[in-house]
N, C-alpha and C positions, 0 to 999 in steps of 0.2 A: 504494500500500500504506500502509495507516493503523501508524503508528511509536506502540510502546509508552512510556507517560508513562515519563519518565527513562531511554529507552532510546539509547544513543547511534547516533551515525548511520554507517554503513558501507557503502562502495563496492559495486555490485555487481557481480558475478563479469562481467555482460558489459561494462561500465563499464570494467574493470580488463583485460581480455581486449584491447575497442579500443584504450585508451591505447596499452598495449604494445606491441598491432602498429603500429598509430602511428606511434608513437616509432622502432622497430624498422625501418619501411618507409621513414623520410627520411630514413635513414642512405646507402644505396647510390643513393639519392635526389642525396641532399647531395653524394655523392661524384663523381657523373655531371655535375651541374650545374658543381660545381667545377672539374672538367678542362675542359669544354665554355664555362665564361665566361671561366676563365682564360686560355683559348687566344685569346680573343676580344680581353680585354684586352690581351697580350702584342702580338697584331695591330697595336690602337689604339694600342697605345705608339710600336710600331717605325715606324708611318704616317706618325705626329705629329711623330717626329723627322725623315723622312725630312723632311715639308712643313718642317718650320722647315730644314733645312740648307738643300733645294732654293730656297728663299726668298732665303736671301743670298747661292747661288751667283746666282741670276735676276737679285738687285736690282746684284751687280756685272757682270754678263753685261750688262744694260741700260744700266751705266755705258759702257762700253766702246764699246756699239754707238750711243750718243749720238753719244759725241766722233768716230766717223768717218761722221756723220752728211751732212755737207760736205763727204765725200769719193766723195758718190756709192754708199754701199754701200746695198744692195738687202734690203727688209724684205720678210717673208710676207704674208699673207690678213690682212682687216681682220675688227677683230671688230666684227660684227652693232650697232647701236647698242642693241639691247632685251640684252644679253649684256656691256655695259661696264658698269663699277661707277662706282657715283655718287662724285663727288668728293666732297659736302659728308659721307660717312664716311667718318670719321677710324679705324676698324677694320673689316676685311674678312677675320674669321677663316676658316680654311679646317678643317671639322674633320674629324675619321678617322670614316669610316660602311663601311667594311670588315667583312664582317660573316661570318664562317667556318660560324655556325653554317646559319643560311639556305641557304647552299650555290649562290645564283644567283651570287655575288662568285667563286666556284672557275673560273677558266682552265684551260687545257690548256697545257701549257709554251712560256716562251715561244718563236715562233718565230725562226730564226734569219738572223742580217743578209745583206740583197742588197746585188750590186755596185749602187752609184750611177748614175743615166743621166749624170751629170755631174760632175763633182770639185767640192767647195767653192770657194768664190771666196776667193781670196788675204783678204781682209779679216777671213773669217771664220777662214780657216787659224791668223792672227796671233790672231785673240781668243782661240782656243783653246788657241795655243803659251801667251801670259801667262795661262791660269787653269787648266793643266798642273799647277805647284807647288802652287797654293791643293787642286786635288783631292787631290795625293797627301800633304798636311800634313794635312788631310781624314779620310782615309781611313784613315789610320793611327791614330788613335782611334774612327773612329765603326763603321769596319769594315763602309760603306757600298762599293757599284757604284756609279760615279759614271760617265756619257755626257753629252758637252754635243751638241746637233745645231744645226745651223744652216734656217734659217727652210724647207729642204727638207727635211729628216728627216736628212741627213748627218751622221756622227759628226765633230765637228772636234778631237773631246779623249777621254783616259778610255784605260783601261791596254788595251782590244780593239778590235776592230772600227772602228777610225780610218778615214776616207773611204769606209765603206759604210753602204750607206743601211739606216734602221730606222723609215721613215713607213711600212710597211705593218702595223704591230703596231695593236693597236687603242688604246689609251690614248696612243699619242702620236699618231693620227691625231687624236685628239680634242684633244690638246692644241697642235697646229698649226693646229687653228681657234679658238686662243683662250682653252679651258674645261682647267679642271684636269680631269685623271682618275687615279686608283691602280687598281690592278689585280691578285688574289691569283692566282699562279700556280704548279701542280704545280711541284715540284720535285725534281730529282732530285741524289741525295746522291751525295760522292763516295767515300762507302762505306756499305754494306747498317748503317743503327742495330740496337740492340737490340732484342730484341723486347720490352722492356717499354717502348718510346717508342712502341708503337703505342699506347699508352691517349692519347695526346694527337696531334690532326692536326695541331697548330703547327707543328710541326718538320716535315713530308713539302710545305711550299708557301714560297713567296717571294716579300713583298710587292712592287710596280714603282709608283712615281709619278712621273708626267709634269707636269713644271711648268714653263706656258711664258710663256715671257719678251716684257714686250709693250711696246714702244716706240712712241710717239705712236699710241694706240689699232693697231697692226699688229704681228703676230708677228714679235719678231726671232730665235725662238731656241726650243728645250725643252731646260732640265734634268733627264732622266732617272737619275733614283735606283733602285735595288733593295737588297734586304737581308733576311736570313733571319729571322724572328721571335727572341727570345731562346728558348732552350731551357726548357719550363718546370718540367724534371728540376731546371736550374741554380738559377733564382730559388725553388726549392723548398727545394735544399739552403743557396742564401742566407739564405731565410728558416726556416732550419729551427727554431729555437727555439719560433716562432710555430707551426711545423706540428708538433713537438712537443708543445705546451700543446695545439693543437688535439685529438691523438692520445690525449691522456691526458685530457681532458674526454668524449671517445666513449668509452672504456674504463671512464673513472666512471660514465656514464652507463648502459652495457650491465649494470653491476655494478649499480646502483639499480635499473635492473629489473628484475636477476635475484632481488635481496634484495625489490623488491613483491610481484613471483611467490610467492618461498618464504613470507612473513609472508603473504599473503591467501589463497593456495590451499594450496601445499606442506604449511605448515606441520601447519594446520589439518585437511586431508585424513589424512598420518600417525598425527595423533594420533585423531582419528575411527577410523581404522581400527586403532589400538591400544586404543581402548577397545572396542571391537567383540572383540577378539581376548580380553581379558580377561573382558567379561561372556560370551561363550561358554565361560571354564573359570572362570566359575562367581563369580568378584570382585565382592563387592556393591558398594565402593566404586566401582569404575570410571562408578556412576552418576552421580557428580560432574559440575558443568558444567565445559566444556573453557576450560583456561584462555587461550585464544584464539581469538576467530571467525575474524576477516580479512573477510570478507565476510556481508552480509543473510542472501543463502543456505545460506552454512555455517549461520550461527547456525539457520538456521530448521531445516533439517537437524538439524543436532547436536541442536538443541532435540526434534522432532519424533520422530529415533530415538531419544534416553533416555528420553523419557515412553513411549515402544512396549517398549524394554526394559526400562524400569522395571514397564509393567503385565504384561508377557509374563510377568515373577519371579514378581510379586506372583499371579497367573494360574495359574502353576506350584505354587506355596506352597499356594495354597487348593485347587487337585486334589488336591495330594499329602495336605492336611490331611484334604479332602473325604472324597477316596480309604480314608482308615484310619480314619476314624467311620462310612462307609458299610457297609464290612466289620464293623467292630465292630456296628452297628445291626443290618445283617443274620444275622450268627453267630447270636444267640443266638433268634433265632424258627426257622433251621434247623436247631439243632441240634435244639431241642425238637421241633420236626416229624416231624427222623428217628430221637430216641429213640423215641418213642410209636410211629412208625411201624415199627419194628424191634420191640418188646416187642408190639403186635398180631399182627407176623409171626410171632412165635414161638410166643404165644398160639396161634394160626389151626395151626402144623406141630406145637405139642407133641398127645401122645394124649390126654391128660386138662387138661382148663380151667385154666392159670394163672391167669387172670384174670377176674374177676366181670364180671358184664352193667356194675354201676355202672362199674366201674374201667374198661372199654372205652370207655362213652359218654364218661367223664371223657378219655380219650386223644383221639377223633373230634373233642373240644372244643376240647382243646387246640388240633391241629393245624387247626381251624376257624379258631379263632381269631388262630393263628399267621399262617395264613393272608391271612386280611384284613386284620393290619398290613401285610405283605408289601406286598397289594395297597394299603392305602392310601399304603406309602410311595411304591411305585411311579409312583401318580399324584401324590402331591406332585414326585417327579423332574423327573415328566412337565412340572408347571404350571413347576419350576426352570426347564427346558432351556427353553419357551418364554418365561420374565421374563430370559432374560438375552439374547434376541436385540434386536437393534438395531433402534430404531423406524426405520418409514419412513413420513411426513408423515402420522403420527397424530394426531386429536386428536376431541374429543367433549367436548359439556356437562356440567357436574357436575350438573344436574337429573335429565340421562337416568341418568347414573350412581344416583344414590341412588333414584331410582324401581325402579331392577331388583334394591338391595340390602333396599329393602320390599317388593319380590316375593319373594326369595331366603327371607327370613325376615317370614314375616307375624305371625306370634305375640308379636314383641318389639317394644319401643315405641323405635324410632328418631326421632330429631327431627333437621332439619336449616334451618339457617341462614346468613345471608349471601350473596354472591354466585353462587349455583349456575347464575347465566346466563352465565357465564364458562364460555369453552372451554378445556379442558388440553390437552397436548400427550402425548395418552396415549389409545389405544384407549380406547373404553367397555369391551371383555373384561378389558384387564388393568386396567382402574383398579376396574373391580367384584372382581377378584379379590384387590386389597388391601385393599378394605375391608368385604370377604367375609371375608377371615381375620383383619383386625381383630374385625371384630365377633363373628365364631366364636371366637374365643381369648376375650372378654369372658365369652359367654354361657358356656364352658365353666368358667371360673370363678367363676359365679355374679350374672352380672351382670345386674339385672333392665330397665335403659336403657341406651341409649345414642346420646351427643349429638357432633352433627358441625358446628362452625361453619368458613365457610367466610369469607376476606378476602382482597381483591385488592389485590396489590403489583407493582412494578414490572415485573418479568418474570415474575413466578411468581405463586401462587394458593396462600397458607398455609391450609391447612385441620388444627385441632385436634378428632382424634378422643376422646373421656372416654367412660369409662361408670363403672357403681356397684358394679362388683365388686369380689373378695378385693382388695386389693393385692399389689404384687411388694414382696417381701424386696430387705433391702440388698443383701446379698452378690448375689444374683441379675440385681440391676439391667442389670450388665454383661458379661451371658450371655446375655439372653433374644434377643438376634439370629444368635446362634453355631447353626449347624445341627447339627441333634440334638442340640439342650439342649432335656429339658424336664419338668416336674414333675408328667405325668399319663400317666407311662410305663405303669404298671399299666391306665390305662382306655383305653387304647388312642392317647395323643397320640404324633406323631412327631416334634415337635423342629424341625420345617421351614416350618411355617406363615411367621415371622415372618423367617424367612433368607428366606423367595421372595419376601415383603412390600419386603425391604430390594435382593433382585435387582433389582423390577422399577422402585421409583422409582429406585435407579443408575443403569439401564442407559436411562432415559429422562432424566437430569439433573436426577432430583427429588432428595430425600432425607425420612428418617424420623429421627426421635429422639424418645426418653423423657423426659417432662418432669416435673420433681417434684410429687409431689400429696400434700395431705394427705387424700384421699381417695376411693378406688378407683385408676383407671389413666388418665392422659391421656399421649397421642403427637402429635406434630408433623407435619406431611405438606405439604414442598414441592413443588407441582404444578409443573413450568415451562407454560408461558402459550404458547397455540397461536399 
C-alpha cells in the first residue's frame, strides 16, 4: 500500500492482532516449560550431589579395601580394558544426564532387597562397621539413603537392608561391572501430596546412583545413594522475590497489551461508532477527523466513512434544496394550466359565452405553452438523472465529440483546436451533451461563434469553451450553475442547462468554471484523461 507524503506510519490491525496473540500464547507456554525444566534441573542438582558424596564415600571405601589388600580379601569383576579411564586424565567428570522430561530415564519403583546366597565376608562386615559413622554424620545434613554393598551386591552398611543382597536392581548391576549408573525411580510418598504438586513430576520419583568402587582396575564395592528431588513448591517459595518480580513483569505485560488493544482498536472503534451515532441525529460537526486512528485500517475506514457521510449530507442538502425549487418551478406552469383550464370549463357549462373565441385561443396557448416547459423540464431531469450516474470505463475522442456538436448545430460557426486526438474519460453522449448546452446557452444569448481550444495536461485534457455573446452580469456570475437560475424564464429557459453541465463533469472527475472575460463568455472544462 503506497503511504500518503507526511502520513505517519501505523501498525496494522492484523500486525497488532499477531503480536498479541503472541505474546498472549508464550505465557502458558513459559509456564509449562518452567515446571517441566525446572523439574529437570532440580533432578541434575540432586544427581550431582549424590555423585560428588558417593565419590568420597568410594575414594574412602577404596582406602580401606587397599590396606586389607595383604590380607587376602576378595575383589569383584574386572573392568573391561576399553571401559578403564586413562591415567594421563587428571579429570574424569561424571555429569547428571537424568532426564524426567524424555520419560525413557522413568523406572518402576524400586524393587525390593533379597536374602543373600551368602553372608558378607568378615573383611567387608568391618569396612562397613568403620564407615557406619561417616554415613550417619552424612546423612544428617544431606538427607541422603546411603547402602554400601560389597563387590556381590551385599548391603554391608546403611540404616536397612544390612546383609541382603541388592545386585539384582538394575543400576547397580551395572555398577558391579564397573560403569556408573543413576536411575529415576517412581516413588511413593508417605502421605497422599496436595493436589497442587501435581503440576510438577519432581516430587512423585527418586533419584538412585550406583557408584562403584574400583581397586586395582576390579570392583571392590558400590556406593549406593538415593534421595528425593528438592521440592520445587520449596525453592519456589525460597526464591520467591525472584518469582514475584517475575509475577509482576506478566501482569505489566498483560496490562500493555490490554492498553495496545484499547489505543489501536478499542479506542478508535468507540469513537467511530460515536461519530456515526451523532451524524445520524443530525451533528454536522461530528464530520471532524477522529482524533485517533491506532491502526492503517481505522484511518482508512474512518477516512472513507466521513467522506461517505460527508457526501450523503451534502447529497441530502441539495435534494432537499433541489426538492423546493422543483416544486417552486413546477407550481407556477400548473397553476396556470389549471386556471385556464377551469375558466374554459366554465366557459364550455355557462348558457351564454363568457368568453370570446380570442380569449379561449389565448387560454389553449397558455396551457400549450405551459405545457412544453413542463415537458422541456422534464427532459432536462431526464438528461440530470442520467449526468449524475457513475461512469463505467468510458471514454471517446474529443474529434468524435465536436464533429457530432457540428452536426447538432450546422448553422453556427464553431471552430475547434488543439488536441482533439486525445481521448477523455467521458462517453461521447455525455461529453456532446455538455457542450451541447454550452453552446445552446451561447446561441441563446446571442452568440454568433463559438470557439473551443483544447490542451493536454497531465491527467486531464483542459478545454476552454468562448463565444461572442451578451455577457453575464456581476451579480449573476455566481448563480449561473444553481439549478433553476435563469434569465430567459419568459422565453421559455429552465435554469438547468448548466446545473446538468456541472453534474456530468462531477460525476466523471472533471470540473467547469467561469473565467473572467472582457468579452462575451469563456468557461473552463476539465476533461480527466482516458
Amino acid at each position: 500500500m503506497i503511504r500518503r507524503p507526511g502520513e505517519k506510519w501505523r501498525p496494522s490491525v492484523g500486525l497488532v492482532i499477531f503480536t498479541a496473540l503472541a505474546a498472549a500464547a508464550t505465557l502458558p507456554l513459559v509456564g509449562l516449560f518452567f515446571f517441566r525444566l525446572y523439574d529437570n534441573q532440580l533432578i541434575h542438582q540432586t544427581q550431582a550431589e549424590l555423585i560428588a558424596q558417593s565419590r568420597v564415600l568410594a575414594a574412602v571405601y577404596a582406602r580401606e579395601v587397599e590396606a586389607r589388600l595383604g590380607g587376602g580379601i576378595a575383589l569383584g569383576a574386572e573392568i573391561p580394558p576399553q571401559a578403564r579411564p586413562d591415567r594421563e586424565d587428571q579429570l574424569t567428570p561424571i555429569r547428571p544426564a537424568l532426564d524426567l522430561a524424555a520419560g525413557g530415564d522413568l523406572l518402576r519403583r524400586r524393587p525390593n532387597a533379597l536374602p543373600a546366597n551368602a553372608p558378607a565376608s568378615a573383611a567387608y562386615v568391618e569396612i562397613g562397621t568403620r564407615l557406619m559413622p561417616i554415613i550417619l554424620e552424612t546423612q544428617k545434613v544431606t538427607l541422603a539413603g546411603f547402602r554400601i554393598l560389597d563387590p556381590r551386591g551385599v548391603v554391608i552398611a546403611g540404616r536397612d537392608e544390612v546383609g541382603q543382597s541388592l545386585a539384582h536392581i538394575e543400576e547397580i548391576a551395572t555398577a558391579l561391572q564397573g560403569q556408573y549408573r543413576a536411575a529415576l525411580r517412581i516413588r511413593k510418598p508417605d502421605k497422599p501430596p496436595p493436589p497442587i504438586y501435581s503440576i510438577s513430576r519432581g516430587v512423585g520419583v527418586h533419584v538412585f546412583s550406583a557408584m562403584p568402587v574400583i581397586v586395582n582396575n576390579r570392583v571392590a564395592g558400590v556406593i549406593y545413594t538415593s534421595r528425593t528431588p528438592s521440592n520445587i513448591f520449596d525453592h519456589l517459595y525460597q526464591e520467591r522475590r525472584k518469582f514475584i518480580l517475575a509475577g509482576l513483569t506478566v501482569i505489566l505485560a498483560t496490562i500493555a497489551i490490554g492498553l495496545v488493544f484499547s489505543r489501536t482498536i478499542t479506542r478508535p472503534m468507540r469513537e467511530l461508532v460515536d461519530r456515526a451515532a451523532r451524524i445520524s441525529r443530525g451533528d454536522r460537526d461530528a464530520f471532524q477527523p477522529l482524533a485517533h486512528y491506532g491502526t492503517r485500517e481505522f484511518a482508512q475506514l474512518s477516512h472513507s466513512f466521513l467522506d461517505m457521510a460527508e457526501q450523503l449530507a451534502r447529497r441530502s442538502d441539495y435534494i432537499a434544496t433541489f426538492s423546493a425549487h422543483l416544486t417552486h418551478e413546477l407550481k407556477s406552469p400548473l397553476t396556470s394550466i389549471k386556471g385556464a383550464a377551469e375558466l374554459l370549463l366554465d366557459s364550455l357549462q355557462s348558457k351564454s359565452d363568457n368568453l370570446t373565441r380570442m380569449e379561449q385561443k389565448n387560454f389553449i396557448s397558455n396551457i400549450l405553452g405551459d405545457t412544453g416547459r413542463l415537458e422541456a423540464m422534464t427532459q432536462r431531469l431526464r438528461e440530470l438523472a442520467r449526468a449524475e450516474t457513475a461512469p463505467q470505463n468510458e471514454h471517446t475522442e474529443l474529434s468524435q465529440v465536436i464533429g457530432g456538436l457540428k452536426s447538432r448545430f450546422p448553422t453556427r460557426a464553431i471552430e475547434a483546436t488543439g488536441c482533439l486526438e486525445r481521448s477523455i474519460g467521458m462517453s461521447s453522449e455525455k461529453a456532446l451533451i455538455v457542450l451541447s448546452h454550452l453552446t445552446d446557452n451561447a446561441i441563446r444569448h446571442n452568440a454568433k461563434s463559438v470557439r473551443l481550444e483544447a490542451v493536454a495536461e497531465e491527467a486531464s485534457i483542459k478545454m476552454t469553451v468562448s463565444n461572442d455573446g451578451d455577457p453575464i452580469s456581476e451579480p449573476n456570475r455566481e448563480k449561473i450553475f444553481d439549478a433553476f437560475f435563469t434569465t430567459r424564464r419568459d422565453t421559455g429557459g429552465t435554469g438547468m442547462g448548466l446545473s446538468i453541465v456541472r453534474a456530468v463533469m462531477t460525476s466523471h472527475g472533471g470540473s467547469i468554471q467561469l473565467l473572467p472575460s472582457s468579452e462575451g463568455v469563456t468557461f473552463e472544462l476539465q476533461f480527466p484523461a482516458a
